[in-house]
BALOBA-1460 file (C-alpha; in Angstrom, 3 decimals):
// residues 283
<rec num="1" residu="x" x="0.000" y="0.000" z="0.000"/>
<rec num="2" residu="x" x="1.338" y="3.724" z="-1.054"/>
<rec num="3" residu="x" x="2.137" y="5.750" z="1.469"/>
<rec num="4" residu="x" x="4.623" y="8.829" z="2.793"/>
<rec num="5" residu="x" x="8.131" y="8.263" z="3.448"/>
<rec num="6" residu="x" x="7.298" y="10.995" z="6.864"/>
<rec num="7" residu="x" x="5.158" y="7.864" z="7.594"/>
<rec num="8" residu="x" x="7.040" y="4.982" z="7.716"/>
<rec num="9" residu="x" x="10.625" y="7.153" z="8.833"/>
<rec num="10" residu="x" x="8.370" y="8.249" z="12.033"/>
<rec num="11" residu="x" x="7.557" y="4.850" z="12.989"/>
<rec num="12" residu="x" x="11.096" y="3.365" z="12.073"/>
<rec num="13" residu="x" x="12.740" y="6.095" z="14.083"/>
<rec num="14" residu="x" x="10.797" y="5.290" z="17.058"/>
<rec num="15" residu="x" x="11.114" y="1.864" z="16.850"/>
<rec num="16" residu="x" x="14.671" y="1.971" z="16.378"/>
<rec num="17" residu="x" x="15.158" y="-0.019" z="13.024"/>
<rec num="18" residu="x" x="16.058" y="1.289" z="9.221"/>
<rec num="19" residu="x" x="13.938" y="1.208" z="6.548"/>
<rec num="20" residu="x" x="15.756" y="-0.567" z="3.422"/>
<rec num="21" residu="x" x="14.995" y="1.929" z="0.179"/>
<rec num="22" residu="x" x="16.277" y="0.473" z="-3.390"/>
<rec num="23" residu="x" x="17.008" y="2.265" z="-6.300"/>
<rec num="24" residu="x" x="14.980" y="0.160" z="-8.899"/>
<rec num="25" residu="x" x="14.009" y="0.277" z="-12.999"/>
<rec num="26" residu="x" x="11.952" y="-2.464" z="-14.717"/>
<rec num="27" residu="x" x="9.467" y="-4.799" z="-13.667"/>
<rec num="28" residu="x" x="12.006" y="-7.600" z="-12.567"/>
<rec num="29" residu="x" x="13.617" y="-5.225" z="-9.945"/>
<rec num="30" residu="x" x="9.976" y="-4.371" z="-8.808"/>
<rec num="31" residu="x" x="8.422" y="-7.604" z="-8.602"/>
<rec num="32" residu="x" x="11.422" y="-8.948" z="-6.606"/>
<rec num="33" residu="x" x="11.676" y="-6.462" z="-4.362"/>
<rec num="34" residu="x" x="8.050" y="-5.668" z="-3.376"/>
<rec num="35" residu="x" x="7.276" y="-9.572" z="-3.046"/>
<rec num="36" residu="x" x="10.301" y="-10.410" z="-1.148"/>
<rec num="37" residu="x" x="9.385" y="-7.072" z="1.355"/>
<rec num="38" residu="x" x="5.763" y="-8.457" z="1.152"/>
<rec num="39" residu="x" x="6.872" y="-11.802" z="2.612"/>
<rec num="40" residu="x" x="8.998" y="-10.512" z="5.044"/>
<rec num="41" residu="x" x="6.482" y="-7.376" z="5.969"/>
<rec num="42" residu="x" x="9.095" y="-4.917" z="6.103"/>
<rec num="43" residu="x" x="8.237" y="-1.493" z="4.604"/>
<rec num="44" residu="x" x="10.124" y="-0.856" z="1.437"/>
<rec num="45" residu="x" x="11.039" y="2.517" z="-0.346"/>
<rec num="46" residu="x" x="11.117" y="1.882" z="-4.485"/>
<rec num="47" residu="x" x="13.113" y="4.749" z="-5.553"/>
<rec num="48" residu="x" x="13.678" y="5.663" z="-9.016"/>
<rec num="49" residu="x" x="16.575" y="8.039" z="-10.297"/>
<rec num="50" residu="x" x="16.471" y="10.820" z="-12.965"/>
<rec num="51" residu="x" x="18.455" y="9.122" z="-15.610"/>
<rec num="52" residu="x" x="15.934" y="6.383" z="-15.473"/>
<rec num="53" residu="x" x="13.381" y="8.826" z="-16.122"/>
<rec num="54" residu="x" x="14.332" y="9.751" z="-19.115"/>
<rec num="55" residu="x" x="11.872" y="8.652" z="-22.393"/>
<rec num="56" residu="x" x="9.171" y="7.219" z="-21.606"/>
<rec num="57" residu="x" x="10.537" y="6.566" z="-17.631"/>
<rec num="58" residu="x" x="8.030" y="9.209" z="-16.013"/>
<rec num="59" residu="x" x="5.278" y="6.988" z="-17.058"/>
<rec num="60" residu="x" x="6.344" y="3.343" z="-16.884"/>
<rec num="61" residu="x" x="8.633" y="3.159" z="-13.892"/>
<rec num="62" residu="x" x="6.708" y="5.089" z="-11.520"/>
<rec num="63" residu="x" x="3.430" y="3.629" z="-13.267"/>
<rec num="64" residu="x" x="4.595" y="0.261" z="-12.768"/>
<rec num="65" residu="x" x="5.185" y="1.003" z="-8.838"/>
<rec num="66" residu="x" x="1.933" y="2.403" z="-8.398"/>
<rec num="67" residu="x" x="0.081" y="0.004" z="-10.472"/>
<rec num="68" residu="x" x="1.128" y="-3.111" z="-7.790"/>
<rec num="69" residu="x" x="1.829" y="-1.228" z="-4.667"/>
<rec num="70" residu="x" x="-2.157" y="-1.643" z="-3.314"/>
<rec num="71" residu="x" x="-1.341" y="-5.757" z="-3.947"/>
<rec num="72" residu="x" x="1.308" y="-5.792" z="-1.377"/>
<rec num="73" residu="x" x="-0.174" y="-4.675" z="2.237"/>
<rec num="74" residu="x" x="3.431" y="-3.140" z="3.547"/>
<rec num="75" residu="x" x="4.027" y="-0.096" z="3.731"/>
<rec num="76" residu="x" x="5.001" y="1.109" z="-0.063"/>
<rec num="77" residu="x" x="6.890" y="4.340" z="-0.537"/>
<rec num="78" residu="x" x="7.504" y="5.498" z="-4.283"/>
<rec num="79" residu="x" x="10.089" y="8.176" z="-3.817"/>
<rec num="80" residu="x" x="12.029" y="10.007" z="-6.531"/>
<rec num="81" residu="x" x="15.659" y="9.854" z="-5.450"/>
<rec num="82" residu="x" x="18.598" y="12.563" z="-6.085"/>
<rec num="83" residu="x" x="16.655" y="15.219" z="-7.862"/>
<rec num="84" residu="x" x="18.432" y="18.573" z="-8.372"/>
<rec num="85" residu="x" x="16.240" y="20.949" z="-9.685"/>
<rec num="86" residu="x" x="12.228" y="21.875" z="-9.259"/>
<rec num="87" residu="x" x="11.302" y="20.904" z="-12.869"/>
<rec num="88" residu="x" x="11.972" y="17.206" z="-11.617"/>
<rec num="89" residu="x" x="10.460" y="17.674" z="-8.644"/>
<rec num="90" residu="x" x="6.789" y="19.109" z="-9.751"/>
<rec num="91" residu="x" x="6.774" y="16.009" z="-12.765"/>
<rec num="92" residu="x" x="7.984" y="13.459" z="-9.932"/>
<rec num="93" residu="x" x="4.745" y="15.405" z="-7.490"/>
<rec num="94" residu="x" x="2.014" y="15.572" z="-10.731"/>
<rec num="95" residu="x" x="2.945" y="11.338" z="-11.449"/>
<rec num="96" residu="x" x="2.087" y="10.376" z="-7.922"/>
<rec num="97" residu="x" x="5.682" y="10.156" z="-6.225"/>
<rec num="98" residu="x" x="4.336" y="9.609" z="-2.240"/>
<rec num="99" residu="x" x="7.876" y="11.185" z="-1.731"/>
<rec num="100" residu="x" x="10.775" y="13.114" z="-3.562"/>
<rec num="101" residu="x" x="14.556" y="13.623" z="-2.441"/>
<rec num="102" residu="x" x="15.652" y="17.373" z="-3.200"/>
<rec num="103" residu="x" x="19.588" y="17.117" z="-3.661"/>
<rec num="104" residu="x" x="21.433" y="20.391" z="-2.806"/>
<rec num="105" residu="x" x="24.185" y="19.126" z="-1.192"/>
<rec num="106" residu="x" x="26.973" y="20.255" z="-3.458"/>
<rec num="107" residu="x" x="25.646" y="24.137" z="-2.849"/>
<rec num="108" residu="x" x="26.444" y="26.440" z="-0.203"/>
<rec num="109" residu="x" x="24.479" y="25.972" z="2.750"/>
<rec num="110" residu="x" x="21.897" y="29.479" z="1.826"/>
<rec num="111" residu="x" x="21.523" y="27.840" z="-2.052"/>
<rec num="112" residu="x" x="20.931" y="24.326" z="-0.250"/>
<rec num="113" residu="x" x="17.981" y="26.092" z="1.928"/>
<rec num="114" residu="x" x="16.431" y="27.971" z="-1.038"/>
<rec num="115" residu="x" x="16.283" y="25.140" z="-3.022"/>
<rec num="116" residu="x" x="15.291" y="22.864" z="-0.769"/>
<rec num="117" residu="x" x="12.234" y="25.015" z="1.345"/>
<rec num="118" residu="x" x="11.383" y="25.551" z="-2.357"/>
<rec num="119" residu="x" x="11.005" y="21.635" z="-2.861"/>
<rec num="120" residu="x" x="9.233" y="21.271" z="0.101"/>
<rec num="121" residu="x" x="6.707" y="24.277" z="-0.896"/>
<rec num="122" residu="x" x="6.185" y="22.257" z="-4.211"/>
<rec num="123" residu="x" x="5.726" y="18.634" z="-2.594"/>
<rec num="124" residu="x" x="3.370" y="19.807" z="0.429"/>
<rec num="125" residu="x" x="0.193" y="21.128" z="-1.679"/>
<rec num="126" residu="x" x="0.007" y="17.442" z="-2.245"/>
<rec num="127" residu="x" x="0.926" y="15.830" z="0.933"/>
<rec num="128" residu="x" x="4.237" y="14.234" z="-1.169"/>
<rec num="129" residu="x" x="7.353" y="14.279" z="1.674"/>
<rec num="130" residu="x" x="10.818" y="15.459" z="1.213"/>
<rec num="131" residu="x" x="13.921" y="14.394" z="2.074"/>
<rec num="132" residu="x" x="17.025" y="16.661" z="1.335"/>
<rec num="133" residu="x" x="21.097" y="16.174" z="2.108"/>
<rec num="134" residu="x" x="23.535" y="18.250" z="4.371"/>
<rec num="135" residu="x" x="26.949" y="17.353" z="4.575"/>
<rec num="136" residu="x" x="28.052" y="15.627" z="0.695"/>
<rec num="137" residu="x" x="28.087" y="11.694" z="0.585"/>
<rec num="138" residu="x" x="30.701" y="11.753" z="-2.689"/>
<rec num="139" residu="x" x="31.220" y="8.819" z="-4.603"/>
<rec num="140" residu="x" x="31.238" y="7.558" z="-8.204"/>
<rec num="141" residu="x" x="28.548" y="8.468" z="-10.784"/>
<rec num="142" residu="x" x="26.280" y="5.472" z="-11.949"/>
<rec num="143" residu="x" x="28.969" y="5.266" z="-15.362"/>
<rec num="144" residu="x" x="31.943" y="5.529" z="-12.857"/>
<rec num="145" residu="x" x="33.452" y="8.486" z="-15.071"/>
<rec num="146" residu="x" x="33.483" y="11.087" z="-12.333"/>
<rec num="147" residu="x" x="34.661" y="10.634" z="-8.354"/>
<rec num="148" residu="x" x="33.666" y="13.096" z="-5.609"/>
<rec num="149" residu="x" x="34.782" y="13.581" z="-2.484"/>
<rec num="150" residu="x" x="32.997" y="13.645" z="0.721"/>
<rec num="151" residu="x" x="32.344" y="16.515" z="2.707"/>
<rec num="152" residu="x" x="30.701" y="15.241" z="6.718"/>
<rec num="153" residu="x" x="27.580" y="16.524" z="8.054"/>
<rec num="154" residu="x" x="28.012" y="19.468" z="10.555"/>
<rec num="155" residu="x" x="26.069" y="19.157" z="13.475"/>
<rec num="156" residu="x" x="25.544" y="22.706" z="14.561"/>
<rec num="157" residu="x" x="24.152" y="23.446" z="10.832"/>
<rec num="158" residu="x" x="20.953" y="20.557" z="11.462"/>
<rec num="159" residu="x" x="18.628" y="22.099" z="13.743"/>
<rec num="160" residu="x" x="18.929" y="24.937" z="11.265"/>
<rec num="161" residu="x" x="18.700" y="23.296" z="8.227"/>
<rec num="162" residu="x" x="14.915" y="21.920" z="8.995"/>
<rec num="163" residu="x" x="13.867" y="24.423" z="10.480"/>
<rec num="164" residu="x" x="14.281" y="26.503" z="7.824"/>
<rec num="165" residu="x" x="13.432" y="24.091" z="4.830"/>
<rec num="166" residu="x" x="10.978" y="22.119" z="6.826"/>
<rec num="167" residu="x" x="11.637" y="18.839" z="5.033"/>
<rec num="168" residu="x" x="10.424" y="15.520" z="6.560"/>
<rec num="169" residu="x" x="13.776" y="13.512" z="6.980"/>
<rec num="170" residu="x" x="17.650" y="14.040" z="6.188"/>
<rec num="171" residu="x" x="20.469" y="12.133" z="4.520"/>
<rec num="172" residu="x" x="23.949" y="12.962" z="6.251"/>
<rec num="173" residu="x" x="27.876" y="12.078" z="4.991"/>
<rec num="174" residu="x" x="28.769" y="9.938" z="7.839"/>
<rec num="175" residu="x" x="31.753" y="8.585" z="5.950"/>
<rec num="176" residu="x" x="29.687" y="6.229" z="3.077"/>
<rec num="177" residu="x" x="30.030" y="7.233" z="-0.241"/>
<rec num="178" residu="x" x="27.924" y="6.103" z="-3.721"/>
<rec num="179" residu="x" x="29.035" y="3.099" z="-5.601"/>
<rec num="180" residu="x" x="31.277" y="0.394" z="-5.472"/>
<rec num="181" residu="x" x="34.224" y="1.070" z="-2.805"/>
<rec num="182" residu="x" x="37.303" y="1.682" z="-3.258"/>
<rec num="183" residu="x" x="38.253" y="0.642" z="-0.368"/>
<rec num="184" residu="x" x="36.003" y="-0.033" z="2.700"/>
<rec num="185" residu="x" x="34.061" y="2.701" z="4.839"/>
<rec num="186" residu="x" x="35.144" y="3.877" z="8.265"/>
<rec num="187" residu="x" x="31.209" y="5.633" z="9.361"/>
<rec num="188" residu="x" x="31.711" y="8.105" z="11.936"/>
<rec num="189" residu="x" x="29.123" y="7.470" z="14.547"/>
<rec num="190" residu="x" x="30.199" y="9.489" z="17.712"/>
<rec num="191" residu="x" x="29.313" y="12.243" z="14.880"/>
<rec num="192" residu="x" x="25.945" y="10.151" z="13.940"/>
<rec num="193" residu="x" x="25.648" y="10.265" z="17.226"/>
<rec num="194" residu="x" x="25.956" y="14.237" z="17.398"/>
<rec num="195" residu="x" x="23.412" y="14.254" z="14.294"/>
<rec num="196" residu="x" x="20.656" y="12.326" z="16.067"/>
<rec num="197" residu="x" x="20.509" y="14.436" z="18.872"/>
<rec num="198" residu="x" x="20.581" y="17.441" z="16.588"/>
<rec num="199" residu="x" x="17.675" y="16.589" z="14.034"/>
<rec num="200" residu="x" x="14.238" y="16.807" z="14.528"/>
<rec num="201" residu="x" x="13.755" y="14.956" z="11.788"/>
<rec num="202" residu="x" x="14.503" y="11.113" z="10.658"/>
<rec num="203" residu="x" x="18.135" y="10.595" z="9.377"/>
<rec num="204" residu="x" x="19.052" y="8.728" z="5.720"/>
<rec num="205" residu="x" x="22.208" y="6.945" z="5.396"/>
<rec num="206" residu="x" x="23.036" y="7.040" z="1.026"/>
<rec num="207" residu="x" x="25.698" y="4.991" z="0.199"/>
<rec num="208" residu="x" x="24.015" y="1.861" z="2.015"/>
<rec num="209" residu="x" x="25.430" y="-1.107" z="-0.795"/>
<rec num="210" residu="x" x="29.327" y="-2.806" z="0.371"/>
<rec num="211" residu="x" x="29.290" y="-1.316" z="3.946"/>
<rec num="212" residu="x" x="30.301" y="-3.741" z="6.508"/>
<rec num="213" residu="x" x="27.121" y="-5.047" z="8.213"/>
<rec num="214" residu="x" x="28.658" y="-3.842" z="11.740"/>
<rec num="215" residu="x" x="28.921" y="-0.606" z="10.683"/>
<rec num="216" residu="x" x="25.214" y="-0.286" z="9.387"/>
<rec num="217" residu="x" x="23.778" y="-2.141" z="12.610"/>
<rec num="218" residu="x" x="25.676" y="0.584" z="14.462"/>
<rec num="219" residu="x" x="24.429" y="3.307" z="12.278"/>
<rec num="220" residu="x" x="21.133" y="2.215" z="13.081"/>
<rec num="221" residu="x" x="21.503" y="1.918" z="16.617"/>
<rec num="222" residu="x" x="22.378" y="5.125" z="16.660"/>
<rec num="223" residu="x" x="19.877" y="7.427" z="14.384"/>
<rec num="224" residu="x" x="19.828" y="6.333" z="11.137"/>
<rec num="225" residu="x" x="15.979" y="5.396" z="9.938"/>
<rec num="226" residu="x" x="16.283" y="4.308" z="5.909"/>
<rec num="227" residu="x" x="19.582" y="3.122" z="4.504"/>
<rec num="228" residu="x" x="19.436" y="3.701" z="0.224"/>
<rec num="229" residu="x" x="21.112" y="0.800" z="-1.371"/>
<rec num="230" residu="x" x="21.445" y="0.250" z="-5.494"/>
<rec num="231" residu="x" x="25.183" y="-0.763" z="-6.170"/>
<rec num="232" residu="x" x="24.297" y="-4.273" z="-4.323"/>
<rec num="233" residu="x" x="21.522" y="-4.692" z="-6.073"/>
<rec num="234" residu="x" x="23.434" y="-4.327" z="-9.578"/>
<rec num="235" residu="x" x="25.970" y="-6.776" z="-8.763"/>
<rec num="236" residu="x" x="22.840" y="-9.044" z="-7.791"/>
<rec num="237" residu="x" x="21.148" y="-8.514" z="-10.957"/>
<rec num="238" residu="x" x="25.184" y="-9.469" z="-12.872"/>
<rec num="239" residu="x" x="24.838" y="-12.525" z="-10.973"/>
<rec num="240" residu="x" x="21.597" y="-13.301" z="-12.119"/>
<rec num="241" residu="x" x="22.318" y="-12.830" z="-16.000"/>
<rec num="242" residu="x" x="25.766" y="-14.933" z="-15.835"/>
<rec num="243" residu="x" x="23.967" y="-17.512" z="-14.486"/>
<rec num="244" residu="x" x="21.169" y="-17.620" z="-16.961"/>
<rec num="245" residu="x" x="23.835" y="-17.389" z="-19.533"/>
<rec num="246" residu="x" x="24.909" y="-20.196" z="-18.626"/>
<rec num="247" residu="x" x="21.903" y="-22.289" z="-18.195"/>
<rec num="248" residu="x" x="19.829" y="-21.202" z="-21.308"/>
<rec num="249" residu="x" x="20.288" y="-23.856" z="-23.595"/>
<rec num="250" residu="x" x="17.651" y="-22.877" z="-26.332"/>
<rec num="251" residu="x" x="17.620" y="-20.620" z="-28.922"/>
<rec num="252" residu="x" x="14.371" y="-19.211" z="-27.743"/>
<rec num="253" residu="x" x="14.117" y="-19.363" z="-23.805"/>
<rec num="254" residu="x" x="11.280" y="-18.753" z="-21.850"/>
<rec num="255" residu="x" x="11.493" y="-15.823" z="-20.084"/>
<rec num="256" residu="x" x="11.012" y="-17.668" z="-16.439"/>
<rec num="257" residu="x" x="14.541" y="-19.442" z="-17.387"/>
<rec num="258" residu="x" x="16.362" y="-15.441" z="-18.370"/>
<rec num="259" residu="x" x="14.831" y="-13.503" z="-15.702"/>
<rec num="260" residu="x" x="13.883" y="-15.811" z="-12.771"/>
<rec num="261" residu="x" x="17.947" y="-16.118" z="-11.521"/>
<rec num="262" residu="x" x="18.132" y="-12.284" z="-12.065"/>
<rec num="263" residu="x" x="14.610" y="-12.078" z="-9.793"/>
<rec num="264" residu="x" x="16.290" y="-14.241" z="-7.454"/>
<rec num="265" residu="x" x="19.783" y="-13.029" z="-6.774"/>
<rec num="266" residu="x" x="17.793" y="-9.341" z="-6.393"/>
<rec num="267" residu="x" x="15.588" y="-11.046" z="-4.043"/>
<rec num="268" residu="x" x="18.077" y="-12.661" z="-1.698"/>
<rec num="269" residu="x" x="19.684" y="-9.363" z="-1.651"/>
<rec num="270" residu="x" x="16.540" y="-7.598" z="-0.533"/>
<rec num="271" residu="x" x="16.310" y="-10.157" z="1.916"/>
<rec num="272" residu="x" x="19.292" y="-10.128" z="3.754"/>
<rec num="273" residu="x" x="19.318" y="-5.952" z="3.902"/>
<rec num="274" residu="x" x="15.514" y="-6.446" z="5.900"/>
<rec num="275" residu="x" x="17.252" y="-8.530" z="7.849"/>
<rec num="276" residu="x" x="20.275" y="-5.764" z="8.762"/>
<rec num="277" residu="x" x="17.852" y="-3.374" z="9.148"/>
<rec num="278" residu="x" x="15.609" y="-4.672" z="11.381"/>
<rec num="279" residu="x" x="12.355" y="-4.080" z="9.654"/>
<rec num="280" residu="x" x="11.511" y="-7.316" z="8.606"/>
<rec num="281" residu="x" x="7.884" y="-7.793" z="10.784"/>
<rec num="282" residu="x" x="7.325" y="-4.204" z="10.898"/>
<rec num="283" residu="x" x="4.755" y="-3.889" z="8.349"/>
């Protein structure tokens, strides 16, 4: 069932578990994500990126989510992830996005705050939430061309921050960054730690996929509500396709026999991150 990320981010942060949210495209990454969630009633964010938006995206990707969600009676959040500008925003609010992520991060704090309380002024006329970043989680860009560096959350800025842009939760740089890691992730949580007590609102970890599973039960312990995960979830889905490769023996397979170890691999992934979190039986 559709509903608010300021929904299911309230209840996970007072229940003291993450909420596992996965970038996805196609049906296969939908279906195996929303049953597996479904059978372990956890809540589930499908988010869906810009470049995946592109064409024909606004209408099948988000259509697709929206289509199924009401099946599936778990919590269902379709939230448009890393936008950077309001054009993306008010077509992510007028398709029925439940929630939208407004991505100033790389601006100075002021620019962050106009463009964000801006966001926010566009989702709330129809009840969509918003989640924006302070602090930079850096990283690799989804065709690993360009690397940026992080920049950590400043505690002292938070309180500020919402008050001031009134969004509904907030991703910090902890010490994660997007993509596949270089090398592995030290997170910072006595700063976390500083974060929690800071923000009035829930706290998003980005960079979720290849971080040691202490450190993410740690993160959680200590503030963070919904962990964003998509690099895992690609090297699931290569795991999948070499091993239909290598089991189609037909000239014209069914489709079961190309996409059901795809559906799977995703599915086991999906599994095991409900598990980390602690939302699986919190539907």
């Amino acid at each position: 069932m559709l509903t608010t990320l300021r929904e299911v981010l309230t209840r996970a942060r007072a229940g003291h578990y993450a909420v596992p949210a996965f970038d996805c495209m196609e049906d296969v990454m939908v279906r195996a994500i929303l049953e597996t969630a479904d059978s372990r009633r956890s809540p589930v964010v499908m988010m869906v990126l810009a470049p995946d938006l592109a064409g024909n995206g606004m209408a099948y990707v988000p259509g697709l989510v929206r289509a199924v969600a009401d099946y599936h009676p778990v919590p269902v959040v379709l939230h448009l992830d890393h936008a950077d500008n309001l054009d993306l925003v008010r077509a992510a609010v007028e398709r029925g996005f439940t929630s939208v992520m407004i991505d100033g991060s790389a601006l100075e704090f002021a620019e962050n705050v106009r463009l964000t309380r801006a966001a926010v002024e566009l989702a709330a006329a129809r009840g969509v939430s918003v989640e924006a970043e302070l602090g930079h989680v850096g990283g690799s860009d989804l065709e690993c061309t360009v690397h940026r560096e992080s920049v950590l959350t400043e505690p002292d800025e938070v309180a500020r921050f919402v008050r001031e842009t009134g969004v509904d939760a907030l991703a910090v740089s902890i010490g994660t960054s997007h993509g596949v890691y270089r090398s592995l992730p030290h997170l910072n949580i006595e700063r976390l730690r500083d974060l929690d007590e800071a923000s009035p609102v829930p706290l998003v970890l980005h960079g979720g996929s290849g971080t040691p599973d202490d450190q993410i039960r740690n993160a959680v312990r200590h503030g963070i509500s919904k962990l964003n995960i998509y690099a895992d979830l690609r090297i699931a889905m290569g795991k999948g396709l070499q091993a239909a490769a290598g089991a189609v023996r037909r000239s014209d397979p069914l489709p079961q026999e190309v996409f059901g170890p795809i559906k799977r691999e995703i599915a086991a992934v999906v599994s095991e991150k409900i598990d980390l979190l602690g939302s699986a039986g919190r539907a």
